[in-house]
N, C-alpha and C positions, 0 to 999 in steps of 0.2 A: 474484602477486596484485596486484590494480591499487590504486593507492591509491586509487579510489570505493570498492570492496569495504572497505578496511579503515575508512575514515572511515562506512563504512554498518555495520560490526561493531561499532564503535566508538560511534556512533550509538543503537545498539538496548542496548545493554550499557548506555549511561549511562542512558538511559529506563528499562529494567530496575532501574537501582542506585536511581534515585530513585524511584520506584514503593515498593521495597521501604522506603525510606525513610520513605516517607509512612504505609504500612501501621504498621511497628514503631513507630515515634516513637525516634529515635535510638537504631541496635542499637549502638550501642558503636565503639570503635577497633578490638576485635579482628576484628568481622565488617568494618568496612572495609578491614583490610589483606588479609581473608581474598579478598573480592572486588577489589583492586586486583591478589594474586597468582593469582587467578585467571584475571581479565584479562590479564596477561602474559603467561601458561600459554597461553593462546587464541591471541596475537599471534604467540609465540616458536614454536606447533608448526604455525600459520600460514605462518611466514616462514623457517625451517629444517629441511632435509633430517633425514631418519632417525639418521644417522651424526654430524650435526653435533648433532643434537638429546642423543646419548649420551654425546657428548663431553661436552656443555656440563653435563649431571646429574655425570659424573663429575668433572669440576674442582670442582662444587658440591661435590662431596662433601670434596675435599683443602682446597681454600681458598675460602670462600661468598663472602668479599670479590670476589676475583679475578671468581667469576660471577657477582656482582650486577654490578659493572663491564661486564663484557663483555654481557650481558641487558641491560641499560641502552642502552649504545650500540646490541646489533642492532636493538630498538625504535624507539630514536633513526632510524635508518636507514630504518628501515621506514614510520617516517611522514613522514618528508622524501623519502621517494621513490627511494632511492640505491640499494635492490635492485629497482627498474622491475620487479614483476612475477613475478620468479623466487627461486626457492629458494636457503639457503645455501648451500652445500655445506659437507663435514665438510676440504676444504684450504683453503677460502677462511675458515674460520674459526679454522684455525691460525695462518695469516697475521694475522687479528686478533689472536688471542693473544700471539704474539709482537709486534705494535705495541703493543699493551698492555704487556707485559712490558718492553720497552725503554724506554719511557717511564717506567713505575713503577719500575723497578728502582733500587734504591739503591745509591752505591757507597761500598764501607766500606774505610776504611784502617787500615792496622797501622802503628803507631809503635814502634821499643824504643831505648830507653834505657839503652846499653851498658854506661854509667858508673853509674847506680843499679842496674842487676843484677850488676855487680861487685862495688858496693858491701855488698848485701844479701848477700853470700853467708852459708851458713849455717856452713859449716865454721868459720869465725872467729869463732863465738859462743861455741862449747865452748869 
């Protein structure tokens, strides 16, 4: 999808959101994030194949973080122009996943302390 077409989606959706705006007189935060997730829903099934699109529901579903992050970026993407046109595909977005994942991943260490687990033993207490 070209980015005219999305900046004209984009376009008609904001005229849309304020219209409705004008009509209600301030519907609330919930109807705005209801129409922001909306908007994304539009973008995302816009800018993502079928298989990448089930992938990305089912990560929602394990860890929401993880896909508000990754939704966030293909957006990102999508309006700076960095998928020119075509669709994600469901490897090209494991590839994201995993850069995602490297980046976020934490690394945890184990420390023991030989000489206080020696010391705690329990058998010496009786």
């Amino acid at each position: 999808m070209a980015d005219s077409e999305l900046e004209a989606i984009r376009a008609r959706r904001m005229a849309e959101l304020q219209q409705q705006q004008g009509k209600g007189g301030g519907g609330g935060e919930a109807d705005q994030r209801a129409k922001e997730q909306e908007m994304k829903n539009v973008i995302l099934g816009q800018v993502l194949e079928q298989g990448a699109r089930t992938r990305l529901n089912t990560i929602a579903v394990a860890k929401p973080e993880k896909a508000q992050m990754i939704e966030n970026l293909i957006i990102q993407m999508a309006r700076s122009g960095q998928l020119q046109g075509q669709k994600l595909s469901e490897e090209r977005l494991k590839d994201l996943l995993e850069q995602v994942s490297n980046s976020t991943q934490k690394k945890t260490t184990v420390k023991f302390d030989r000489r206080r687990a020696h010391m705690d033993d329990s058998d010496e207490d009786y």
